[in-house]
PDB file of N, H, CA, C and O in Angstrom:
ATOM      1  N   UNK A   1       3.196  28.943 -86.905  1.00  0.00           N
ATOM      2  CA  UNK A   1       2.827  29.639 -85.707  1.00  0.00           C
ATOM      3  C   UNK A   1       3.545  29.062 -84.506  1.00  0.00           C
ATOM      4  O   UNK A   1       4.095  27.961 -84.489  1.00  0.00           O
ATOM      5  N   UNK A   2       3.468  30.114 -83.281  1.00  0.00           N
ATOM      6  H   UNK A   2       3.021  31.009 -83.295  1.00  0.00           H
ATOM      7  CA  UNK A   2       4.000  29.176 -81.745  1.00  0.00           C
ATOM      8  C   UNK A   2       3.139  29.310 -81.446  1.00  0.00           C
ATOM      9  O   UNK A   2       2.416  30.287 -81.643  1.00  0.00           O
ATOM     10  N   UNK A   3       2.780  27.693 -80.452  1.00  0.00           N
ATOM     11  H   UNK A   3       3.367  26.900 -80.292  1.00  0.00           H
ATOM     12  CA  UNK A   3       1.773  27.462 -79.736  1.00  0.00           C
ATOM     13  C   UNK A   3       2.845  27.611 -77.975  1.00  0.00           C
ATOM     14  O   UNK A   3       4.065  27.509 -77.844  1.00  0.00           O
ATOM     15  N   UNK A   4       2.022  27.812 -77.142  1.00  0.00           N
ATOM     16  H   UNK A   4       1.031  27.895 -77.249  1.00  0.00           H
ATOM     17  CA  UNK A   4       2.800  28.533 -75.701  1.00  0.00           C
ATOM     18  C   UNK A   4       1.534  27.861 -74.510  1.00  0.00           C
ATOM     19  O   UNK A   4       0.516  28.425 -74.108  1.00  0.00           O
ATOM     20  N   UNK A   5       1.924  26.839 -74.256  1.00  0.00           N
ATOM     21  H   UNK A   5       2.751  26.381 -74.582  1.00  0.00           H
ATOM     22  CA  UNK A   5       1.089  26.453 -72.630  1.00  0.00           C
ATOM     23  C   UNK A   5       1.207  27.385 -71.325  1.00  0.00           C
ATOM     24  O   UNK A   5       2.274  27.733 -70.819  1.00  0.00           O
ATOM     25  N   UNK A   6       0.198  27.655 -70.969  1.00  0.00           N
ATOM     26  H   UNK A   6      -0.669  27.373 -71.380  1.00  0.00           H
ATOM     27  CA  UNK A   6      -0.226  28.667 -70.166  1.00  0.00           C
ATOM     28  C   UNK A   6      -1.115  28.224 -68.708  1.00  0.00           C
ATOM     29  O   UNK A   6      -2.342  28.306 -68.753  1.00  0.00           O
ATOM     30  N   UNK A   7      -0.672  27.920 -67.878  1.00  0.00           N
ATOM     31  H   UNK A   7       0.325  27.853 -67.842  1.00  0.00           H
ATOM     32  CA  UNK A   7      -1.560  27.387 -66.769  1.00  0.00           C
ATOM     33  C   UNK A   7      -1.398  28.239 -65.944  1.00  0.00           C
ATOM     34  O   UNK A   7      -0.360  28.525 -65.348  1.00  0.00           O
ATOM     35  N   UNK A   8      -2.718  28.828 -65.837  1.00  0.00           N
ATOM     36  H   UNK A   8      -3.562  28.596 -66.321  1.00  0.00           H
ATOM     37  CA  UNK A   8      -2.393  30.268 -64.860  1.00  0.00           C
ATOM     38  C   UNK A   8      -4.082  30.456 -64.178  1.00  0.00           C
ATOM     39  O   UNK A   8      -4.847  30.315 -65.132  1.00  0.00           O
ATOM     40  N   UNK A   9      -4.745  30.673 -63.102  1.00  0.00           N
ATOM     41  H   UNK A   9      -4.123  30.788 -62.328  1.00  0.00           H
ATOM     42  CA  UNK A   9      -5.842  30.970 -62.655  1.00  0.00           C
ATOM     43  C   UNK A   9      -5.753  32.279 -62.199  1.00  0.00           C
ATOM     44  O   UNK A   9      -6.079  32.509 -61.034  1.00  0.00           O
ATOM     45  N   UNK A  10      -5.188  33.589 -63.252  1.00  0.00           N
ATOM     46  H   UNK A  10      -4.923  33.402 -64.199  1.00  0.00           H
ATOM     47  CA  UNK A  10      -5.334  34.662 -63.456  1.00  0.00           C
ATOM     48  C   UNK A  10      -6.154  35.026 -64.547  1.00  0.00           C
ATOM     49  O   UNK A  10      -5.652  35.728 -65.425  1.00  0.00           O
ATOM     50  N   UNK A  11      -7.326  34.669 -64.638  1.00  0.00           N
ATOM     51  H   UNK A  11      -7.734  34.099 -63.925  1.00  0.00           H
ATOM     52  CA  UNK A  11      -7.933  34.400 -65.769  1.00  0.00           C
ATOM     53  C   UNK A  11      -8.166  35.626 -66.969  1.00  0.00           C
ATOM     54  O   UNK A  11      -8.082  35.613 -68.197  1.00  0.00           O
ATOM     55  N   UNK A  12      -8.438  36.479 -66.154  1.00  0.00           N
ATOM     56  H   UNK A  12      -8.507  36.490 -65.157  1.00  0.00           H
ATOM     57  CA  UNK A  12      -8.761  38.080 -66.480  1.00  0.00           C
ATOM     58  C   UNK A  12      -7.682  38.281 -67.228  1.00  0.00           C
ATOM     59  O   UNK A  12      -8.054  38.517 -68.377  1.00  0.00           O
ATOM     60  N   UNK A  13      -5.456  38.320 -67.046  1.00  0.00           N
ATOM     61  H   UNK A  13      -5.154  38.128 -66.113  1.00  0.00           H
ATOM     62  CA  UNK A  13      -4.956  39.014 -67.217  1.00  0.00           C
ATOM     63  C   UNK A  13      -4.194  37.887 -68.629  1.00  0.00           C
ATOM     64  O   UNK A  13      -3.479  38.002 -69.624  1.00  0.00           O
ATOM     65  N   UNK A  14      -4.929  36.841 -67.864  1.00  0.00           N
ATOM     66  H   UNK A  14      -5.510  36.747 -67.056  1.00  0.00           H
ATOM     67  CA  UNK A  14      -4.197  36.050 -69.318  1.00  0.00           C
ATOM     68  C   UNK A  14      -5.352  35.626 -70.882  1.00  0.00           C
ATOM     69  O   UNK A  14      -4.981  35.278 -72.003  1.00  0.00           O
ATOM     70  N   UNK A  15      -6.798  35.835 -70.357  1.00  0.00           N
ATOM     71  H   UNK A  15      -7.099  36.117 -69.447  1.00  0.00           H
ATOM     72  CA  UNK A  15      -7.509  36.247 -71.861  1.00  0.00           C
ATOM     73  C   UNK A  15      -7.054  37.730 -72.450  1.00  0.00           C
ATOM     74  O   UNK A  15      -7.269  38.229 -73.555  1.00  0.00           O
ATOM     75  N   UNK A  16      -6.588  38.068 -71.693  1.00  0.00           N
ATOM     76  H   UNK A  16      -6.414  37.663 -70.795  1.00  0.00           H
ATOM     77  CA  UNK A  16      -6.110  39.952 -72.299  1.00  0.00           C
ATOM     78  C   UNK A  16      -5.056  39.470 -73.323  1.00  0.00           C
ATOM     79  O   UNK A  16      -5.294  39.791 -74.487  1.00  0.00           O
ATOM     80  N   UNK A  17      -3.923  38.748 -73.091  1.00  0.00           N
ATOM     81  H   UNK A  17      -3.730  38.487 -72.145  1.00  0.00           H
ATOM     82  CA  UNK A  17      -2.840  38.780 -73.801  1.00  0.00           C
ATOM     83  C   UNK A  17      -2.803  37.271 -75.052  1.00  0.00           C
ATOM     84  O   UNK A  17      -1.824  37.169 -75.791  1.00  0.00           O
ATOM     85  N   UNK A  18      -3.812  36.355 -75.119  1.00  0.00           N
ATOM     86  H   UNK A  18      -4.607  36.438 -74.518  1.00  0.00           H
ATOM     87  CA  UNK A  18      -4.308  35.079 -75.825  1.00  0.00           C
ATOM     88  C   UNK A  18      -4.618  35.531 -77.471  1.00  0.00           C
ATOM     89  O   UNK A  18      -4.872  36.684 -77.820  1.00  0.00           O
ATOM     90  N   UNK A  19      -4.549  34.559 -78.219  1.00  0.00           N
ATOM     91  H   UNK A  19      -4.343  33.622 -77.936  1.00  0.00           H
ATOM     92  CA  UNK A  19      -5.636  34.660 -79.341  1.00  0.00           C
ATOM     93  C   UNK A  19      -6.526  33.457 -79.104  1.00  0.00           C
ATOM     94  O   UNK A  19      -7.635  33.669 -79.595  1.00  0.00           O
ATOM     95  N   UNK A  20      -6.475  32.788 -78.778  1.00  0.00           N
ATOM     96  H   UNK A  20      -5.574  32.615 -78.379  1.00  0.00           H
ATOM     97  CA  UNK A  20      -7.546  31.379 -78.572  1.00  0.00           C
ATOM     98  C   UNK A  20      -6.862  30.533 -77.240  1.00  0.00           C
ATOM     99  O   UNK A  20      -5.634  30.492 -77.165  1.00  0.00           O
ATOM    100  N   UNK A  21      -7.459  30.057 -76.497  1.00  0.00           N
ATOM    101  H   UNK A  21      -8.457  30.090 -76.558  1.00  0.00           H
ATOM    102  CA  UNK A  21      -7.546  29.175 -75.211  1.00  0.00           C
ATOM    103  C   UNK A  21      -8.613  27.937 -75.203  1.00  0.00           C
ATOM    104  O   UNK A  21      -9.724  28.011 -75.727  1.00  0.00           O
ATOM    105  N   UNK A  22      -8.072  26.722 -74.486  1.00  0.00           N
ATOM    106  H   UNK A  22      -7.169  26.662 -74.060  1.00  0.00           H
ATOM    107  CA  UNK A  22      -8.513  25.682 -74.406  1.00  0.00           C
ATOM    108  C   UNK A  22      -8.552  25.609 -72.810  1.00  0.00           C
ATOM    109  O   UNK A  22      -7.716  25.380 -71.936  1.00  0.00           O
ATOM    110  N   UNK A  23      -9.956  25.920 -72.842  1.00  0.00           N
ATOM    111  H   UNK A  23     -10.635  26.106 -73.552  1.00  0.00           H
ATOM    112  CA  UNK A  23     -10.693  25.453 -71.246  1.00  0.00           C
ATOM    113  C   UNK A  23     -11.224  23.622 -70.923  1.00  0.00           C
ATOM    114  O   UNK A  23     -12.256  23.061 -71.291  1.00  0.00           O
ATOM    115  N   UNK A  24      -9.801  22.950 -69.935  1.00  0.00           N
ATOM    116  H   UNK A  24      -8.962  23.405 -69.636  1.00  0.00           H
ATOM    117  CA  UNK A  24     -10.012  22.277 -69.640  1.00  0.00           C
ATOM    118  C   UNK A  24     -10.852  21.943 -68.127  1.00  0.00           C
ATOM    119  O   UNK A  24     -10.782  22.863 -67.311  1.00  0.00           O
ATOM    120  N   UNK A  25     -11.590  20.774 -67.721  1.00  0.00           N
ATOM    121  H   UNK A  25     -11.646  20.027 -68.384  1.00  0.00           H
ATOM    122  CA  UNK A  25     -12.504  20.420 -66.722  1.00  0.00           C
ATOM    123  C   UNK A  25     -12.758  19.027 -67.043  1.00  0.00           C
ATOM    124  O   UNK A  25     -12.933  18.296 -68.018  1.00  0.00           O
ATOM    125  N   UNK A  26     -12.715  19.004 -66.149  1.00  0.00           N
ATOM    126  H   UNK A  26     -12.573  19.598 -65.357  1.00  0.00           H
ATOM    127  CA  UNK A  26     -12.352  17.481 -65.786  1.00  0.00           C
ATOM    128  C   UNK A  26     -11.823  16.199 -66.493  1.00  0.00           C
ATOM    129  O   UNK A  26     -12.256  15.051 -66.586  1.00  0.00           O
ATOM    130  N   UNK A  27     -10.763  16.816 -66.934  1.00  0.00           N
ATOM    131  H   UNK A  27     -10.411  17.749 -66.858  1.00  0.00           H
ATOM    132  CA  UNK A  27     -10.082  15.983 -67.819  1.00  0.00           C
ATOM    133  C   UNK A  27      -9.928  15.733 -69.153  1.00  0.00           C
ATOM    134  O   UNK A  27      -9.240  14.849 -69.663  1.00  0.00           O
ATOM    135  N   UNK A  28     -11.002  17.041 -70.009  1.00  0.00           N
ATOM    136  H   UNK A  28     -11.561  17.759 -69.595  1.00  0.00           H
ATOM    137  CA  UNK A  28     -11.659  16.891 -71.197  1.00  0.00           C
ATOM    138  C   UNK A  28     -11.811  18.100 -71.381  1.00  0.00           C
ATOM    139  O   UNK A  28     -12.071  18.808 -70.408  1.00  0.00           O
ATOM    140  N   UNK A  29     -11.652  18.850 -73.102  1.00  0.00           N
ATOM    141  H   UNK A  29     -11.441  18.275 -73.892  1.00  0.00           H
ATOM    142  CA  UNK A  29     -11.796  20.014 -73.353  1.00  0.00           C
ATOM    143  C   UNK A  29     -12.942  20.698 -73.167  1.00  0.00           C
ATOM    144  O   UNK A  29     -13.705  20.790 -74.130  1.00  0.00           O
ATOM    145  N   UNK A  30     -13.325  21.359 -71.808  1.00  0.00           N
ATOM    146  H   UNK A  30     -12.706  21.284 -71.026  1.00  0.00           H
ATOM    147  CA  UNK A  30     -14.873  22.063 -72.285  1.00  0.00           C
ATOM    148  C   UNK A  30     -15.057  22.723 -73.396  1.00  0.00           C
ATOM    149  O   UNK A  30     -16.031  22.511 -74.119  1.00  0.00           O
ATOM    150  N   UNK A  31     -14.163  23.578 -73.650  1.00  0.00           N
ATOM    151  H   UNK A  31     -13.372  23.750 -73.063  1.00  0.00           H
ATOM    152  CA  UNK A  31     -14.585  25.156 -74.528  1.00  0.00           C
ATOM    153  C   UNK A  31     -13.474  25.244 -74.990  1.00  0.00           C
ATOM    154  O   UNK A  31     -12.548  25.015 -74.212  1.00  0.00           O
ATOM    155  N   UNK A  32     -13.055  25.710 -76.834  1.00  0.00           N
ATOM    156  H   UNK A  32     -13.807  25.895 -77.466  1.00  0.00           H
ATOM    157  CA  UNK A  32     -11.673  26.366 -77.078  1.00  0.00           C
ATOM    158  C   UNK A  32     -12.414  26.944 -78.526  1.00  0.00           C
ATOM    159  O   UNK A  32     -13.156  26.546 -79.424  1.00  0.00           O
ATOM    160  N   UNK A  33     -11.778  27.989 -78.153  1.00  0.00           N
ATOM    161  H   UNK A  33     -11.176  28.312 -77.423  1.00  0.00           H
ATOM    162  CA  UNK A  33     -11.545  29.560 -78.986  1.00  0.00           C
ATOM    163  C   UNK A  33     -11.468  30.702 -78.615  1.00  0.00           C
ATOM    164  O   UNK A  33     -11.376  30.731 -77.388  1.00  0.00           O
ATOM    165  N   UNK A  34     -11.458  31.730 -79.088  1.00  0.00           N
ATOM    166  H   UNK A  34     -11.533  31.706 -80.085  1.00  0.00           H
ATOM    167  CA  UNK A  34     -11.279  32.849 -78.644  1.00  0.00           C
ATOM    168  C   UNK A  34     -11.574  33.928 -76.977  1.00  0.00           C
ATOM    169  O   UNK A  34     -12.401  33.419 -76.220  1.00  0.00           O
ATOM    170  N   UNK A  35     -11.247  34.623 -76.728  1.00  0.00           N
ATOM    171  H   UNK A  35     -10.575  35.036 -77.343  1.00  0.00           H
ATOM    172  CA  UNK A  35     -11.264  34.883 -75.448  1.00  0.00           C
ATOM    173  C   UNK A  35     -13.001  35.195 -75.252  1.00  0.00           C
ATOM    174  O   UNK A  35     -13.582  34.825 -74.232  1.00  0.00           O
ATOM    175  N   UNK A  36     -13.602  35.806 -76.200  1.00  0.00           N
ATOM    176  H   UNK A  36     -13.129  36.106 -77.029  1.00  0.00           H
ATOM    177  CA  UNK A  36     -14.905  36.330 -76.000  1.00  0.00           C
ATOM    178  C   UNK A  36     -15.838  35.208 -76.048  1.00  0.00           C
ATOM    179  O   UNK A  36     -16.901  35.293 -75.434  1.00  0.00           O
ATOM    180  N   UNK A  37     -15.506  34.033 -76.804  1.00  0.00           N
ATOM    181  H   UNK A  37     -14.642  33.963 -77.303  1.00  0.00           H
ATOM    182  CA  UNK A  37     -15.851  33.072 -77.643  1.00  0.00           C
ATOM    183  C   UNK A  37     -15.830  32.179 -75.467  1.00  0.00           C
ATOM    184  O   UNK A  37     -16.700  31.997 -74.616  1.00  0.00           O
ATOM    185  N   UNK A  38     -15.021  32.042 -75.510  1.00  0.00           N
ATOM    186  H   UNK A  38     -14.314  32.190 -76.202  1.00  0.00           H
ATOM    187  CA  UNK A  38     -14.555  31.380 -73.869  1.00  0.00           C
ATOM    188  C   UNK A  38     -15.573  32.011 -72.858  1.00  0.00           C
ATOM    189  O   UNK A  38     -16.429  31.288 -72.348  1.00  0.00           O
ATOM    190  N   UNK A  39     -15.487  33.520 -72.520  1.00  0.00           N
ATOM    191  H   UNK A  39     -14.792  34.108 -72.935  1.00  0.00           H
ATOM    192  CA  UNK A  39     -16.246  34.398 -71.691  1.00  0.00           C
ATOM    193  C   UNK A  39     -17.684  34.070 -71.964  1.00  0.00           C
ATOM    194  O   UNK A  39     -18.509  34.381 -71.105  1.00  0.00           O
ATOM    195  N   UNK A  40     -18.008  33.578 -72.875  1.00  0.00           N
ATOM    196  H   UNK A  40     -17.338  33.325 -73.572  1.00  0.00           H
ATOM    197  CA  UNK A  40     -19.355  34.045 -73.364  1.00  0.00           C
ATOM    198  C   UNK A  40     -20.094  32.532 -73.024  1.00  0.00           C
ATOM    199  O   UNK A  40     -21.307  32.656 -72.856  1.00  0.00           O
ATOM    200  N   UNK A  41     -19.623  31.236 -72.902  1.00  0.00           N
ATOM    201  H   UNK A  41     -18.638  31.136 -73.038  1.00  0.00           H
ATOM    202  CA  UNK A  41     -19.767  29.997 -73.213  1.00  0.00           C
ATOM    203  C   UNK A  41     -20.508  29.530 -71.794  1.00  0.00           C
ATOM    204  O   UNK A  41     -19.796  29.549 -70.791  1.00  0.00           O
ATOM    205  N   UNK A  42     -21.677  29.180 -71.676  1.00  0.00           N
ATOM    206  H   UNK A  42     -22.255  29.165 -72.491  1.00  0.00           H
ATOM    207  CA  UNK A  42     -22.309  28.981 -70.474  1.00  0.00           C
ATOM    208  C   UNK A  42     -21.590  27.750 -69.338  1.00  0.00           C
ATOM    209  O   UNK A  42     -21.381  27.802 -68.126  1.00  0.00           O
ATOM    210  N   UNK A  43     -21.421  27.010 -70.042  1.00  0.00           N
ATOM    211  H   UNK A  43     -21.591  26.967 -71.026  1.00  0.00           H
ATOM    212  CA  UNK A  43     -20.244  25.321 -69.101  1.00  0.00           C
ATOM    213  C   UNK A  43     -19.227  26.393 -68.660  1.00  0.00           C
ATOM    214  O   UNK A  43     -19.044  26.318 -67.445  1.00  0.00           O
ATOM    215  N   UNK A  44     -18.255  27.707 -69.458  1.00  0.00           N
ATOM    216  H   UNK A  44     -18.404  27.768 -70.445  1.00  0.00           H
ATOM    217  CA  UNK A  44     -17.290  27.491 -68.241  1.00  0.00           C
ATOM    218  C   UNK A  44     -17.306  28.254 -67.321  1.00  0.00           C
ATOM    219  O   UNK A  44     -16.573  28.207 -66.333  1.00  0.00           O
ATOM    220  N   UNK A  45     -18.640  29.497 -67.689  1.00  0.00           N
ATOM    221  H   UNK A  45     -19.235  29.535 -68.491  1.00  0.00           H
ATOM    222  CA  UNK A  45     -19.461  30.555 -66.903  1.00  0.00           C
ATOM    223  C   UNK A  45     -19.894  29.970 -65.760  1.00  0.00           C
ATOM    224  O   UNK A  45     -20.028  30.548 -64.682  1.00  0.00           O
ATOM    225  N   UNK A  46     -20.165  28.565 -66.036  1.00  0.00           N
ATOM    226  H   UNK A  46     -20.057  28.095 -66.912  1.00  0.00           H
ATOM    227  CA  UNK A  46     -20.577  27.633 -64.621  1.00  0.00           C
ATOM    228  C   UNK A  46     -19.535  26.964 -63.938  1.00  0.00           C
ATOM    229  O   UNK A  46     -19.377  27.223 -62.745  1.00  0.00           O
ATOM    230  N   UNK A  47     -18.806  26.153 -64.495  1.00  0.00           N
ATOM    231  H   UNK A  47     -18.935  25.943 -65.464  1.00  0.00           H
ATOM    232  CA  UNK A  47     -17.829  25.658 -63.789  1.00  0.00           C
ATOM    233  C   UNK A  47     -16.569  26.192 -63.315  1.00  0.00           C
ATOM    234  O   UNK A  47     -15.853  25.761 -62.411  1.00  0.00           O
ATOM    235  N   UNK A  48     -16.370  27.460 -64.259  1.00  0.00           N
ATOM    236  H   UNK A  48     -16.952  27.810 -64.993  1.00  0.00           H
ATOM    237  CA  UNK A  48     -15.046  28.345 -64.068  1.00  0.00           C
ATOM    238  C   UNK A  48     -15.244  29.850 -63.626  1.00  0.00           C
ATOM    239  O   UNK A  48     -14.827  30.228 -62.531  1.00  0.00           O
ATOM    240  N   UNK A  49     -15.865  30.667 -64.471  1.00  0.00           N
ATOM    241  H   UNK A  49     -16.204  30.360 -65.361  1.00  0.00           H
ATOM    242  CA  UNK A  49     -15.587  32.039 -64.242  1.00  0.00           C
ATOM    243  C   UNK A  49     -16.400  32.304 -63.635  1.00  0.00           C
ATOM    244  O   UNK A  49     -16.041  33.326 -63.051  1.00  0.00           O
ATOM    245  N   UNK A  50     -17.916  31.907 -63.166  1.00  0.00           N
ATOM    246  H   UNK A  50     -18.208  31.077 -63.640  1.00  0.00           H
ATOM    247  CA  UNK A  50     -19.066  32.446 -62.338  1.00  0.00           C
ATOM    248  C   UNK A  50     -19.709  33.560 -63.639  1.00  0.00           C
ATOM    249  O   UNK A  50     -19.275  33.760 -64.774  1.00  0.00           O
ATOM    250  N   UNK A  51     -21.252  34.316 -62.708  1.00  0.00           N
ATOM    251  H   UNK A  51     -21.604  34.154 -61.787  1.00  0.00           H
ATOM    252  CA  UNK A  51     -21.745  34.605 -63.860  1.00  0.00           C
ATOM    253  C   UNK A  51     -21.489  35.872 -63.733  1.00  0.00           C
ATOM    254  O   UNK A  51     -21.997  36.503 -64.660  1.00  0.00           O
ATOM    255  N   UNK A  52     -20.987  36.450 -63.075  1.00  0.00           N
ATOM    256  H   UNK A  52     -20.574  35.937 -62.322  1.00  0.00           H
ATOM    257  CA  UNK A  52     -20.432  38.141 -62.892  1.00  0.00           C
ATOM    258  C   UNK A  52     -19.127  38.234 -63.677  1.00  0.00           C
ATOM    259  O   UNK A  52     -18.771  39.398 -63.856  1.00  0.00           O
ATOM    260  N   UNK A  53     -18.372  37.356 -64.159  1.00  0.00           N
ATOM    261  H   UNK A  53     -18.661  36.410 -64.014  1.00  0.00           H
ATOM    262  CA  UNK A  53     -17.106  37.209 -64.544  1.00  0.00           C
ATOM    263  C   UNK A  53     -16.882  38.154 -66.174  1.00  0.00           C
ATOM    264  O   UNK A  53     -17.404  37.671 -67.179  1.00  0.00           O
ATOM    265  N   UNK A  54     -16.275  39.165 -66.256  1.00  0.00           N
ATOM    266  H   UNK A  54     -15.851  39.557 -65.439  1.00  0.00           H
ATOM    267  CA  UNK A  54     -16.272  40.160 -67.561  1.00  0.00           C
ATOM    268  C   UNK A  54     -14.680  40.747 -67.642  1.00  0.00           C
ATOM    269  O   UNK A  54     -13.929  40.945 -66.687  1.00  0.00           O
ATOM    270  N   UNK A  55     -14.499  40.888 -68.586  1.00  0.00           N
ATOM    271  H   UNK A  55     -15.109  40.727 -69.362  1.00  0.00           H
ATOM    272  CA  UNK A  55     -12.965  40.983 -69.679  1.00  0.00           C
ATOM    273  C   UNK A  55     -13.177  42.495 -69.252  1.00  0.00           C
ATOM    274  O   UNK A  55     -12.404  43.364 -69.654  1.00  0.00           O
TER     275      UNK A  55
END
């Protein structure tokens, strides 16, 4: 497989085009897998996307 680093705070347009993402915070992996799997995960609903935040 290619793996492809992605640092982008377009969050919306780059889970569209992903198969799995690694949500980092504060220095340490919060959350990694899939985009729905990410969206759905309460730590990054709090620290990252807010709770209105939808694909």
């Amino acid at each position: 497989g290619i793996g492809v680093l992605i640092t982008d705070h377009n969050v919306r347009e780059t889970l569209e085009i992903i198969d799995r993402a690694y949500i980092l915070h504060d220095g340490a992996v919060l959350m990694e897998g899939r985009p729905a799997e990410i969206v759905a995960h309460e730590g990054v609903r709090r620290v990252y996307l807010g709770e209105r935040f939808s694909l």
